[in-house]
C-alpha atoms as a printed R data frame, in Angstrom:
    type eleno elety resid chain resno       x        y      z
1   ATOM     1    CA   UNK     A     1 -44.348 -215.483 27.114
2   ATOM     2    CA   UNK     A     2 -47.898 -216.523 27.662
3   ATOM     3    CA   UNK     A     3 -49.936 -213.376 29.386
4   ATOM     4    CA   UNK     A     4 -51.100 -215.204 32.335
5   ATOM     5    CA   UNK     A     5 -47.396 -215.672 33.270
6   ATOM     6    CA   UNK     A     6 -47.131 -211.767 32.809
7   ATOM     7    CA   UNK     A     7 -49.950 -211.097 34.890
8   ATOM     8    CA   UNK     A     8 -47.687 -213.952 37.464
9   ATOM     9    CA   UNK     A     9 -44.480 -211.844 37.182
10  ATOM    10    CA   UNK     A    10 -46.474 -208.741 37.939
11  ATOM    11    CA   UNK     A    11 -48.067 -209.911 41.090
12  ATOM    12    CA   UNK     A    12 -44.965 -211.159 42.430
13  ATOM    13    CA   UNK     A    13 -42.914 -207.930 41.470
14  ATOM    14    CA   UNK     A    14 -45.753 -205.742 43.513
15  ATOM    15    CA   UNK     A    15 -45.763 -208.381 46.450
16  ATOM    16    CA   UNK     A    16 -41.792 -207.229 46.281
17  ATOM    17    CA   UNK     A    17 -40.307 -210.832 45.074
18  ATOM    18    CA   UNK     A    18 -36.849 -210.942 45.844
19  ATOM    19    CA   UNK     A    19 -34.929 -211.499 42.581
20  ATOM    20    CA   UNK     A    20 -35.157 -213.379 39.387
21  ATOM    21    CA   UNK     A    21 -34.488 -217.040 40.801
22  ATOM    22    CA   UNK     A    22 -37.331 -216.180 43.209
23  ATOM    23    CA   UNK     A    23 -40.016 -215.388 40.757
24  ATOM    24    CA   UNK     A    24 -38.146 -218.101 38.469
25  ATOM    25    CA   UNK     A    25 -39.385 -220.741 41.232
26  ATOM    26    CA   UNK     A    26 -42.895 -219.244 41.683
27  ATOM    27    CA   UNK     A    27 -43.338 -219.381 37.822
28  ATOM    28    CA   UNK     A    28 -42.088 -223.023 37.877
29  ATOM    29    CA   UNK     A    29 -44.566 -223.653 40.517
30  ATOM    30    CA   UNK     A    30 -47.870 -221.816 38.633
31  ATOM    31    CA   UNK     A    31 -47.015 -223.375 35.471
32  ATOM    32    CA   UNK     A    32 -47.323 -227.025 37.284
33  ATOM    33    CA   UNK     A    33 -51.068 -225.593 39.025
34  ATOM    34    CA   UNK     A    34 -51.913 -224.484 35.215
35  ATOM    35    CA   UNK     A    35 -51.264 -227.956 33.940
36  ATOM    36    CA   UNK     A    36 -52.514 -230.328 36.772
37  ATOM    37    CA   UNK     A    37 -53.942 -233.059 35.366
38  ATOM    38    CA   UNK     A    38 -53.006 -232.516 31.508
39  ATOM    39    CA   UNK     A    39 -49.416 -232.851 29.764
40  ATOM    40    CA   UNK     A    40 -46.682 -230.366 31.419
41  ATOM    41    CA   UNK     A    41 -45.063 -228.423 28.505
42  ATOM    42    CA   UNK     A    42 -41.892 -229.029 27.749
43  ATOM    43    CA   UNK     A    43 -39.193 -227.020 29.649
44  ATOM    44    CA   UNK     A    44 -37.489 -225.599 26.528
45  ATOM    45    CA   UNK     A    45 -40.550 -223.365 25.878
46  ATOM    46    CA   UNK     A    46 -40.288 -219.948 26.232
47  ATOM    47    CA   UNK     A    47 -43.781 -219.781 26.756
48  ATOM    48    CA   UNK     A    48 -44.471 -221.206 29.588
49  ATOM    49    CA   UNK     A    49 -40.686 -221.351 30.823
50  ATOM    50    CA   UNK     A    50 -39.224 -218.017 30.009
51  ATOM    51    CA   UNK     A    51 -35.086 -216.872 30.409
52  ATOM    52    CA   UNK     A    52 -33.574 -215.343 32.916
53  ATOM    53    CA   UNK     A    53 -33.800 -212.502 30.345
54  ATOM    54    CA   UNK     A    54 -37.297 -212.404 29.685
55  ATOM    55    CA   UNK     A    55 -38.135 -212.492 33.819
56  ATOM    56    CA   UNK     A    56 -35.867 -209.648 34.117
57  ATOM    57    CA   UNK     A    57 -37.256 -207.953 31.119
58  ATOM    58    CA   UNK     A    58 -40.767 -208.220 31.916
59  ATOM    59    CA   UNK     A    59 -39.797 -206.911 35.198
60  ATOM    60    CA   UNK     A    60 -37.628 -203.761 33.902
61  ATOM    61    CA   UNK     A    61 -41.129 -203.085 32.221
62  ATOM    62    CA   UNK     A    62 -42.872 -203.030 35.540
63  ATOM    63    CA   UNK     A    63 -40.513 -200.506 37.084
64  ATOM    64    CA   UNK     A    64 -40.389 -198.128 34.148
65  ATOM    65    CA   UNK     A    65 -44.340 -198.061 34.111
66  ATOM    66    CA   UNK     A    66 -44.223 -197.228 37.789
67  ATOM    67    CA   UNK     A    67 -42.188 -194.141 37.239
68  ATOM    68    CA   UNK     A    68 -43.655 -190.714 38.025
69  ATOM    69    CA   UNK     A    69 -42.184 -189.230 35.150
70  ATOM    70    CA   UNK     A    70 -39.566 -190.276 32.040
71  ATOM    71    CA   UNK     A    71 -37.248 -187.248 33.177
72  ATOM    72    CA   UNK     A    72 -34.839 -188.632 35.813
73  ATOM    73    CA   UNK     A    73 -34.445 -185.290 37.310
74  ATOM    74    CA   UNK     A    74 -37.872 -185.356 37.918
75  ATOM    75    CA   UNK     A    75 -38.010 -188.727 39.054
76  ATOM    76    CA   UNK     A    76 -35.286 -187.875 41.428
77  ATOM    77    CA   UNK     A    77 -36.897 -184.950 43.054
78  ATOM    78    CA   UNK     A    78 -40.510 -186.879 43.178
79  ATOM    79    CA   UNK     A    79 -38.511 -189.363 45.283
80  ATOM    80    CA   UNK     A    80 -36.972 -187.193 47.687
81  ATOM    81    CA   UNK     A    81 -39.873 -185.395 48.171
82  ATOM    82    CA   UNK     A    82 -41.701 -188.748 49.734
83  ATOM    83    CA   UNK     A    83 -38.967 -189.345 51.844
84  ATOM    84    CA   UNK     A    84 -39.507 -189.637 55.944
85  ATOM    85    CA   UNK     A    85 -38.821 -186.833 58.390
86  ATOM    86    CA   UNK     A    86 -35.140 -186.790 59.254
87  ATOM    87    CA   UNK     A    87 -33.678 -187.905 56.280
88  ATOM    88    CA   UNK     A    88 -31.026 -185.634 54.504
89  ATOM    89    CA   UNK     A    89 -31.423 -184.744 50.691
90  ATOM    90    CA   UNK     A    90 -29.467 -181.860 49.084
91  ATOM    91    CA   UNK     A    91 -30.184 -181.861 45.654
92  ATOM    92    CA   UNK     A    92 -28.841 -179.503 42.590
93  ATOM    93    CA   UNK     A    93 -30.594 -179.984 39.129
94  ATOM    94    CA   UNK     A    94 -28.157 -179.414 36.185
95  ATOM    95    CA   UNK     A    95 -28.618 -176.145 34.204
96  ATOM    96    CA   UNK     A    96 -26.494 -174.233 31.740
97  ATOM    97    CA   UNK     A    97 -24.094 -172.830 34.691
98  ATOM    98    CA   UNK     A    98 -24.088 -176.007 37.273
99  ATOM    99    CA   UNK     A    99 -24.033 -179.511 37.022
100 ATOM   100    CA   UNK     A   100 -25.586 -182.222 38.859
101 ATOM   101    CA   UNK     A   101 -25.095 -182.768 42.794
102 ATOM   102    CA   UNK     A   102 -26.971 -185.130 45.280
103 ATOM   103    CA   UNK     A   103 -26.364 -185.852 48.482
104 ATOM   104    CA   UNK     A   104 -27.976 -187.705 51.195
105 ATOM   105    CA   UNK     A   105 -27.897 -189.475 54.592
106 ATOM   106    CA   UNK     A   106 -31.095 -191.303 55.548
107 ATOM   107    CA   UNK     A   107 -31.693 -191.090 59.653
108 ATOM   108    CA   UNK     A   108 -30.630 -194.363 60.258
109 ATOM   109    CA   UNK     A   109 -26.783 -193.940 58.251
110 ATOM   110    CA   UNK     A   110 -26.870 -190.674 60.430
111 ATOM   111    CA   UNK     A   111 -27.428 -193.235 63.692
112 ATOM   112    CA   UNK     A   112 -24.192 -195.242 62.403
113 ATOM   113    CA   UNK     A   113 -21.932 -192.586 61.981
114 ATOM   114    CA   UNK     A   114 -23.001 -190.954 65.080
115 ATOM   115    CA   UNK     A   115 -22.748 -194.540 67.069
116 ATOM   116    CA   UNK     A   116 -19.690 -195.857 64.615
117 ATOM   117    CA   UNK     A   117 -17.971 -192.975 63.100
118 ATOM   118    CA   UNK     A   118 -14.763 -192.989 65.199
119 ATOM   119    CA   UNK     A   119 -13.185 -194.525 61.511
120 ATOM   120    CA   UNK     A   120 -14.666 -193.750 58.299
121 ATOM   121    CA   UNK     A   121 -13.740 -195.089 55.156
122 ATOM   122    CA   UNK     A   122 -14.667 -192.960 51.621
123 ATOM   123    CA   UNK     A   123 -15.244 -195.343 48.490
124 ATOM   124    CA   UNK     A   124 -15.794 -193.871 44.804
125 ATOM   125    CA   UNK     A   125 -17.276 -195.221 41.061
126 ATOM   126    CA   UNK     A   126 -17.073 -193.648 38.270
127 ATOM   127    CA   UNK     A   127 -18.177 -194.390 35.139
128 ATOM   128    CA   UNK     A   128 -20.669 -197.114 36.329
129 ATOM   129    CA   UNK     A   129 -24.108 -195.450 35.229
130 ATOM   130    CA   UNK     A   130 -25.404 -194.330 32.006
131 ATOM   131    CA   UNK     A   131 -24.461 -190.549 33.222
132 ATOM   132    CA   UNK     A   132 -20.961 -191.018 34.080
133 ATOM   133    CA   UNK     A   133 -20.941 -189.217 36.834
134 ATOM   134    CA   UNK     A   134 -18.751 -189.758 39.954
135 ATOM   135    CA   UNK     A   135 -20.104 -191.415 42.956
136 ATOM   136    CA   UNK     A   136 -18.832 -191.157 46.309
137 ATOM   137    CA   UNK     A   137 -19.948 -193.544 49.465
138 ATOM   138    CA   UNK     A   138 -18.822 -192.744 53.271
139 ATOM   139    CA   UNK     A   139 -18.562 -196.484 55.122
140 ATOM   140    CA   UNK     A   140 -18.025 -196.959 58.723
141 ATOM   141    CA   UNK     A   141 -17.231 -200.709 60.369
142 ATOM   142    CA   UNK     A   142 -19.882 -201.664 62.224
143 ATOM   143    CA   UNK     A   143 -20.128 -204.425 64.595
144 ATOM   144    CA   UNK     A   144 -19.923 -207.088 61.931
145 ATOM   145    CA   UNK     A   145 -19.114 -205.246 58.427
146 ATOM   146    CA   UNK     A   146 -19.011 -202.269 57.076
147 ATOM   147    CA   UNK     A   147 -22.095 -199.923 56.063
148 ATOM   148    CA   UNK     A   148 -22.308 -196.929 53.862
149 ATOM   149    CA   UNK     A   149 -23.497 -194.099 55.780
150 ATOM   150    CA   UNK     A   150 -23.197 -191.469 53.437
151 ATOM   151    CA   UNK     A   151 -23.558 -191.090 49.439
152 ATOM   152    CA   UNK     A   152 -22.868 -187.855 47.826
């Protein structure tokens, strides 16, 4: 992929682009700016028309580097830590004698429930992330579908 189209996919991912056919588009677009008035490449180029694949590599690349630290743990607790006022984290890092626990309610799934709450539907995963850990999600039906208002 050629590095201005890097530099392309990285200004879109930090001006939050929403998805890969998004930035797919914009790229489509910059490549015909780059080429105005001289031969457009042909679309089979990676080059200058990269696979879904490479967007969404090139982007994966972009989160990682933004990462506070390589230890999800860390990560984890970097991210609750710059969390608003009012929303609920309890967190449990893994040792010898415990294992993992998070849970957490941000203050607007605490306005649901509170406002919503009268049913409340629990949801699980397991298996689904490279930790296989069980997941848990409280939903409640709002007006027009239901919302998680819980994860634990």
């Amino acid at each position: 992929m050629d590095a201005s189209l890097v530099k392309k996919i990285e200004q879109l991912y930090r001006a939050e682009a929403k998805g890969i056919a998004e930035i797919r588009r914009h790229l489509r677009s910059y490549v015909q700016d780059l080429f105005t008035g001289k031969t457009l490449p042909r679309e089979t180029e990676r080059r200058w028309y990269p696979t879904n694949q490479d967007i969404m590599n090139c982007v994966n690349s972009l989160k990682r580097s933004t990462l506070f630290s390589d230890d999800d743990q860390e990560e984890l607790k970097n991210f609750i830590s710059s969390r608003p006022e009012g929303d609920y984290f309890h967190y449990r890092q893994a040792t010898e004698d415990s294992s993992f626990f998070l849970a957490f309610q941000t203050k607007w799934q605490k306005r649901l429930l509170a406002r919503y709450g009268t049913t409340v539907l629990m949801d699980a995963t397991y298996r689904t992330t490279k930790y296989s850990l069980p997941v848990f999600f409280l939903a409640v039906q709002a007006n027009t579908r239901f919302v998680v208002v819980a994860t634990f």
